[in-house]
KEKE-3310 file (N, C-alpha, C; in steps of 0.2 Angstrom, whole numbers, plus 5000, padded with zeros to 4 digits):
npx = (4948:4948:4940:4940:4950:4959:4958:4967:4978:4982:4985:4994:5005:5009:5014:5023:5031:5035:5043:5052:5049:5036:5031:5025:5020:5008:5003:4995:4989:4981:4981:4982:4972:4968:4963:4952:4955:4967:4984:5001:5009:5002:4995:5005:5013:5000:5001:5012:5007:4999:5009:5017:5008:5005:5018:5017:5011:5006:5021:5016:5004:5009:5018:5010:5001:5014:5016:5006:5000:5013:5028:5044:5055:5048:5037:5044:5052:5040:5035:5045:5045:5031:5032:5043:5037:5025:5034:5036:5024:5020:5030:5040:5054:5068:5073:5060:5057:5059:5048:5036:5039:5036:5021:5017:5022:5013:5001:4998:4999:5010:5018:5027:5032:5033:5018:5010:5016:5029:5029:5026:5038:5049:5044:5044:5032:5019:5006:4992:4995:5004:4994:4984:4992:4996:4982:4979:4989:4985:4972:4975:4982:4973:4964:4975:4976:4960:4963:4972:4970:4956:4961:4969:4957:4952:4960:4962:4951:4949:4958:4953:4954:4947:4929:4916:4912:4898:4882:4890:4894:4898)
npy = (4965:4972:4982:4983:4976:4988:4997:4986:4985:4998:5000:4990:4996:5007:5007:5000:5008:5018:5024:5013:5018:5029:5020:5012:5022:5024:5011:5010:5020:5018:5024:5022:5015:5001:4988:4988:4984:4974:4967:4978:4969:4961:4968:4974:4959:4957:4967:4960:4949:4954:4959:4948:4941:4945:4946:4934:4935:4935:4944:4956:4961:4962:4972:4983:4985:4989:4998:5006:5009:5008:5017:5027:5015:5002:5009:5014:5003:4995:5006:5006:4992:4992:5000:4993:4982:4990:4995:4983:4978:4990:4988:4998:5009:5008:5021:5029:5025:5034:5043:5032:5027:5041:5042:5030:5034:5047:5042:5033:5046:5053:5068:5076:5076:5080:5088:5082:5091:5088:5075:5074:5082:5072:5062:5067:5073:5077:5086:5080:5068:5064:5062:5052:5042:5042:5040:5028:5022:5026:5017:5003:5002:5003:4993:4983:4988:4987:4973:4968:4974:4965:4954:4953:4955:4947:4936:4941:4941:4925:4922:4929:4942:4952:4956:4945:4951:4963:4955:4945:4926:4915)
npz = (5088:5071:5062:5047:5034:5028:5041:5048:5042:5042:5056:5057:5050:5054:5064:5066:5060:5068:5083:5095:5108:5105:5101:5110:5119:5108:5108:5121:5122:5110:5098:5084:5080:5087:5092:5107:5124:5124:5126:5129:5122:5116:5106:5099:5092:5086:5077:5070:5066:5057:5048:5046:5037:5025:5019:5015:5003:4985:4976:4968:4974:4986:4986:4981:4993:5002:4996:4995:5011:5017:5026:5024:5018:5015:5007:4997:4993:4987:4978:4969:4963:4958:4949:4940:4936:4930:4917:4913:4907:4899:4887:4886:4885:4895:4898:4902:4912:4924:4921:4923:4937:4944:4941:4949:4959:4962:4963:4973:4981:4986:4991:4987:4973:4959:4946:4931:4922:4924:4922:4908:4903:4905:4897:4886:4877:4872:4883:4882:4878:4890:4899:4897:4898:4911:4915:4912:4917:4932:4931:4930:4942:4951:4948:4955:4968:4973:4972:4979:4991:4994:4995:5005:5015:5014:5020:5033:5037:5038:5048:5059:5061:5057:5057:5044:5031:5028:5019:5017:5014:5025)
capx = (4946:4947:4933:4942:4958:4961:4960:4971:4983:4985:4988:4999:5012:5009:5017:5031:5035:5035:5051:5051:5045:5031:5027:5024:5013:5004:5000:4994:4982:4975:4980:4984:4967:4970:4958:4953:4956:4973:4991:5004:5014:4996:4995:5012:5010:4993:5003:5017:5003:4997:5014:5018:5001:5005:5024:5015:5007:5011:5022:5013:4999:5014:5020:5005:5000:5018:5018:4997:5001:5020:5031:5050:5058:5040:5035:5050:5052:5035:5033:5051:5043:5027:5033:5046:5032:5022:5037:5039:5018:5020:5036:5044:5061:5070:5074:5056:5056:5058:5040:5031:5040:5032:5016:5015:5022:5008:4994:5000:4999:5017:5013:5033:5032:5031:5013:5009:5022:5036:5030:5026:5045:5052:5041:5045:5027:5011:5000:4989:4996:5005:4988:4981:4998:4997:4977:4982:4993:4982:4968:4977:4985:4968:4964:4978:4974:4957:4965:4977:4965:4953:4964:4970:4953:4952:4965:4962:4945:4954:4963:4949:4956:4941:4922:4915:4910:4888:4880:4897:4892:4908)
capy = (4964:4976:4985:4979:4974:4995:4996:4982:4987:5003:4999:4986:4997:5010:5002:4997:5014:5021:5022:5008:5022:5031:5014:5011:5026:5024:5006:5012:5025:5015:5029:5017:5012:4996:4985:4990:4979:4970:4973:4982:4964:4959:4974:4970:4950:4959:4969:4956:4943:4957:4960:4941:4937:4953:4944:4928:4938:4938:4950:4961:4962:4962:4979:4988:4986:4992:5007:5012:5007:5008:5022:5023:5010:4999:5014:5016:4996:4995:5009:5005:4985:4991:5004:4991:4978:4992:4996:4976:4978:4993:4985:5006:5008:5010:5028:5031:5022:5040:5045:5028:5030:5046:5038:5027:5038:5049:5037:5032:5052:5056:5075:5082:5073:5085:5086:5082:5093:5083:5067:5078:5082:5068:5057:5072:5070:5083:5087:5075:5060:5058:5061:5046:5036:5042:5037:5022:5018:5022:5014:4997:5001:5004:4986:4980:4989:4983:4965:4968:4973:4960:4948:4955:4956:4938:4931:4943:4936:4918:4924:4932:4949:4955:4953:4945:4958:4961:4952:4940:4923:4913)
capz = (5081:5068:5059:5040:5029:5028:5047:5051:5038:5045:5062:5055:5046:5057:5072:5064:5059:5076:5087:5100:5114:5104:5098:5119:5120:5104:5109:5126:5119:5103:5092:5077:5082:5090:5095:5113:5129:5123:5130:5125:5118:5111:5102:5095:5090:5080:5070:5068:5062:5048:5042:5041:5031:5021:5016:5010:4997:4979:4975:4966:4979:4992:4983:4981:5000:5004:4995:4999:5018:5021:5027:5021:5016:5014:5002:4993:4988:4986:4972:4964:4961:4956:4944:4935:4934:4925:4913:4909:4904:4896:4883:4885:4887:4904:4900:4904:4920:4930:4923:4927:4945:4947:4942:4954:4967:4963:4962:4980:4987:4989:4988:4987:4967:4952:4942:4923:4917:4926:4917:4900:4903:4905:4893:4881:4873:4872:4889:4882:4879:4897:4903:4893:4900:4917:4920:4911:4925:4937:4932:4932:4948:4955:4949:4959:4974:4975:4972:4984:4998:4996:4996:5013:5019:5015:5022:5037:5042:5040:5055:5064:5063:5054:5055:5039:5028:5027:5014:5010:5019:5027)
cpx = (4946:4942:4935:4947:4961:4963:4966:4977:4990:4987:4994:5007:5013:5014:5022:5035:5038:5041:5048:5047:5037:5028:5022:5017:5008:4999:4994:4988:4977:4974:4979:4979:4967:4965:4958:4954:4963:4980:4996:5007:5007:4997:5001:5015:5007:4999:5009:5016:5001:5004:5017:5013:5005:5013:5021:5011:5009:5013:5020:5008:5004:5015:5016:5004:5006:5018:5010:4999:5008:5021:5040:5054:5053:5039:5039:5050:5046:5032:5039:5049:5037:5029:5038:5042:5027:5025:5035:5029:5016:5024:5036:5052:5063:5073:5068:5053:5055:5050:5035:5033:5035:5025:5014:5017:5015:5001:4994:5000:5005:5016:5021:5035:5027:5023:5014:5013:5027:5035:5030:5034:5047:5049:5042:5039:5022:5008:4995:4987:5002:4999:4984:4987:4997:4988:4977:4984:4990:4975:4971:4982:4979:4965:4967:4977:4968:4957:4968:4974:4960:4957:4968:4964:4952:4956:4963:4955:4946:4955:4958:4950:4951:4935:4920:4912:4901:4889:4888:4895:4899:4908)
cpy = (4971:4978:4983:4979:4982:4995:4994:4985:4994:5002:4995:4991:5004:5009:5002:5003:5017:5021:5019:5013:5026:5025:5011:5014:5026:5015:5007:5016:5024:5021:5029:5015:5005:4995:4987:4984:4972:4974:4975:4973:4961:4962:4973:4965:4953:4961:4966:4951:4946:4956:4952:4938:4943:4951:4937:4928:4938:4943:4955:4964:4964:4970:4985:4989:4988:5000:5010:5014:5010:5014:5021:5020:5006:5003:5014:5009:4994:4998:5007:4996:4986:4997:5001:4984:4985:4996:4988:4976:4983:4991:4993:5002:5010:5019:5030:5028:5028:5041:5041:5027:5036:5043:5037:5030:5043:5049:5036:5041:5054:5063:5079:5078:5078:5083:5081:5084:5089:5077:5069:5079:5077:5063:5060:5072:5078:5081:5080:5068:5059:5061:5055:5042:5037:5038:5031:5017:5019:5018:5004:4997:5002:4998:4982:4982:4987:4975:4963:4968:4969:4954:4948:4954:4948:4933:4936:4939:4928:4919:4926:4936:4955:4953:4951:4951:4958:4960:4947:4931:4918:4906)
cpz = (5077:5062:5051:5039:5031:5036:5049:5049:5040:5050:5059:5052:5049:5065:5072:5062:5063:5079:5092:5108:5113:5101:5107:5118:5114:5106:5116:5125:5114:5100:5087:5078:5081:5092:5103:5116:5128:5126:5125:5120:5113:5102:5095:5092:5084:5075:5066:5064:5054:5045:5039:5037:5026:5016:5012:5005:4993:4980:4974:4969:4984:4991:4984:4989:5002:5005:4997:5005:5022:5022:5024:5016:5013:5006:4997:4988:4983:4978:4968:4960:4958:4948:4937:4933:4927:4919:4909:4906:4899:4889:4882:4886:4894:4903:4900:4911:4926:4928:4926:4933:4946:4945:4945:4958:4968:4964:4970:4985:4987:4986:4987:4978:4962:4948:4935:4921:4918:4923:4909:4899:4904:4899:4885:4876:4877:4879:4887:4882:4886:4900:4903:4899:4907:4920:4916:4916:4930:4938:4932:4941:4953:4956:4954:4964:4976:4975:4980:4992:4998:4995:5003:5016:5019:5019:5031:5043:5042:5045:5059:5064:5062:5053:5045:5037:5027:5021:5009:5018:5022:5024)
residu = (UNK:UNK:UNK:UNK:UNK:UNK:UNK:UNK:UNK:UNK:UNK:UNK:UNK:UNK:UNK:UNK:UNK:UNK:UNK:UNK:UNK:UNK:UNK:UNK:UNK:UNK:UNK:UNK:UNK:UNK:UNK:UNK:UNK:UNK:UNK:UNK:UNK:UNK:UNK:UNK:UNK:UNK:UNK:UNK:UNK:UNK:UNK:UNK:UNK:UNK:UNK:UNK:UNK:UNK:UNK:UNK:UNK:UNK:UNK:UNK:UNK:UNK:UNK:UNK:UNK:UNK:UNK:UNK:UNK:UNK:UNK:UNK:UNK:UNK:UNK:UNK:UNK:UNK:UNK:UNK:UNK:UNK:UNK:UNK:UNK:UNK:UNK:UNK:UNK:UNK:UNK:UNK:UNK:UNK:UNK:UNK:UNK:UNK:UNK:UNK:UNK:UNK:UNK:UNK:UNK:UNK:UNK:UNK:UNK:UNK:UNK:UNK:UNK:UNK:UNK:UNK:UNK:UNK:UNK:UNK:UNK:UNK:UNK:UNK:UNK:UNK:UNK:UNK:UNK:UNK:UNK:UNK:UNK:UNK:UNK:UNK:UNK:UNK:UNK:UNK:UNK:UNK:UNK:UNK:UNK:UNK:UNK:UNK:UNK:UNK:UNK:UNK:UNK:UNK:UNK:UNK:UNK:UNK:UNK:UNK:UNK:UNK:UNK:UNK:UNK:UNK:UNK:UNK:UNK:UNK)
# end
C-alpha cells in the first residue's frame, strides 16, 4: 500500500520511465518507493493499475497529473493539452500560445524554460501585466492540480492502493 495519491503517482510514472533493466533494479530495491514485500511482476501490475485509473480520468485532470508526474512524452502532451485548454478560457489568440506553454511549463518545474522576461517578450506587454497573467494561470492551474490529485486519491483508496486519509470517514 502506498502512503498517498502523490506517492503512488510517483512510483507509477516513474516506473514506466525506467529502461526495462533499471526498471528490474529499481523494482528490486524499492527506489520509486514501492511498497515493501511484493514481487518484481507485483511491483509492475501496481504501476499498471495506477496508470490505467489515471487514463479514465477526465481529460483535464488526465493532463495535469501527466505533466506534474510524467517524464517525456507524458510531460510534453500533458502541458501542450493543458496550455491549449488555458488558451480556449483565456479567448487570446494562438499567437500567444508560446507564452501560456511556457506558463504551464513553469508552473510544472521544467527548470531549462526562460523567466518573466521570456513571456513579457513574447506577450509584448509591461513586466507587470505578464506577471498578473502568469499568476493568473497559475493559480487556476493549482486549482486543477489539487482537483486532479484528489480525485486520484479517491479513486486510489477505491482500489485499496491508499490508506483512507485521517479525519475523511470511508
Amino acid at each position: 500500500m502506498f502512503r498517498s495519491a502523490d506517492h503512488a503517482l510517483r512510483f507509477a510514472f516513474e516506473l514506466e520511465h525506467l529502461p526495462i533493466v533499471a526498471r528490474v533494479r529499481t523494482m528490486v530495491n524499492a527506489r520509486a518507493g514501492a511498497p515493501r514485500g511484493l514481487t518484481k511482476n507485483d511491483l509492475h501490475a501496481q504501476a499498471a493499475l495506477i496508470r490505467g485509473r489515471i487514463e479514465c480520468f477526465p481529460p483535464l485532470e488526465r493532463a495535469c497529473l501527466k505533466a506534474s508526474f510524467g517524464f517525456g512524452l507524458d510531460r510534453h502532451t500533458g502541458t501542450q493539452a493543458l496550455a491549449t485548454w488555458m488558451i480556449s478560457q483565456q479567448r487570446i489568440g494562438a499567437h500567444r500560445r508560446w507564452a501560456y506553454l511556457r506558463m504551464v511549463e513553469q508552473f510544472f518545474g521544467r527548470s531549462s524554460v526562460g523567466g518573466i522576461n521570456e513571456i513579457r517578450g513574447i506577450l509584448k506587454c509591461r513586466k507587470m501585466d505578464a506577471l498578473e497573467k502568469r499568476k493568473a494561470v497559475w493559480q487556476c492551474l493549482d486549482g486543477l492540480h489539487e482537483r486532479a490529485v484528489g480525485l486520484a486519491q479517491r479513486e486510489f483508496v477505491k482500489a485499496g492502493l491508499v490508506p483512507i486519509p485521517v479525519g475523511v470517514s470511508a
